[in-house]
ROGUBA-883310 format. One record per residue (C-alpha): residue in one letter; x negated, z, y negated. Coordinates in steps of 0.02 Angstrom, whole numbers, padded with zeros to 5 digits, always signed. Layout:
N
aXZY/...
***
This chain:
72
x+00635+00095-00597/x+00563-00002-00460/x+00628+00037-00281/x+00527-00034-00132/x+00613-00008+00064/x+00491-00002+00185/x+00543+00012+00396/x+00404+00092+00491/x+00361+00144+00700/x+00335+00358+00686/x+00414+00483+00579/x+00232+00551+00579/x+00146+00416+00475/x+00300+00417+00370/x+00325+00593+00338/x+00103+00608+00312/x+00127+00448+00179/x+00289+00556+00065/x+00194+00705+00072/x+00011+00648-00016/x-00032+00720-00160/x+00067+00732-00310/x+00231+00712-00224/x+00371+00819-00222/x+00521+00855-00106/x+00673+00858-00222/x+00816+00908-00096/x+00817+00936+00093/x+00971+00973+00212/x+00933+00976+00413/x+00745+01018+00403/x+00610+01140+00404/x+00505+01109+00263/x+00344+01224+00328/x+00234+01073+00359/x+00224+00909+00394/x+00220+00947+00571/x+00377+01038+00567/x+00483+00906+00467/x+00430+00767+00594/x+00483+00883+00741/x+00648+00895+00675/x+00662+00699+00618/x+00600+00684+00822/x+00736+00793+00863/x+00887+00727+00784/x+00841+00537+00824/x+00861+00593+01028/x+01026+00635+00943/x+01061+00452+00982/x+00954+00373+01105/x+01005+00185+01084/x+00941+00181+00903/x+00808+00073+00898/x+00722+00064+00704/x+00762+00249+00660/x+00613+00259+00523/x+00634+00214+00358/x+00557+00255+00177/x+00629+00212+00018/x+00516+00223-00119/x+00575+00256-00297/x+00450+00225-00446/x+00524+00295-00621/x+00417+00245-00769/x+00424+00430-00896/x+00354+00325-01057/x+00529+00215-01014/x+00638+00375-00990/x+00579+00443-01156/x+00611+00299-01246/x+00806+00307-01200/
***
């Protein structure tokens, strides 16, 4: 498994880059998952939660190799 952490400026670009193609949202608690639009409203939402938070975006990538898996 290869993990790559990656701090970014908008929850838009972020939220536009998890949901290409081929992805897949495994679990989500605290937002609506109707579009891409809605999810970064929310993410918007609960950073004015906290205004003094300055980086609030981040991504955390997770890349599982299957041939690897099976081989276990």
């Amino acid at each position: 498994m290869i993990a790559k952490i990656i701090e970014g400026r908008s929850f838009g670009g972020c939220v536009g880059y998890a949901l290409k193609k081929d992805s897949e949202i495994i679990h989500v608690n605290g937002l609506r998952t109707d579009s891409a639009k809605t999810i970064t409203q929310d993410f918007n939402f609960q950073r004015m939660l906290n205004p003094r938070l300055g980086k609030a975006v981040g991504h955390i990538i997770l890349s599982v190799s299957y041939t690897h898996l099976r081989a276990h």
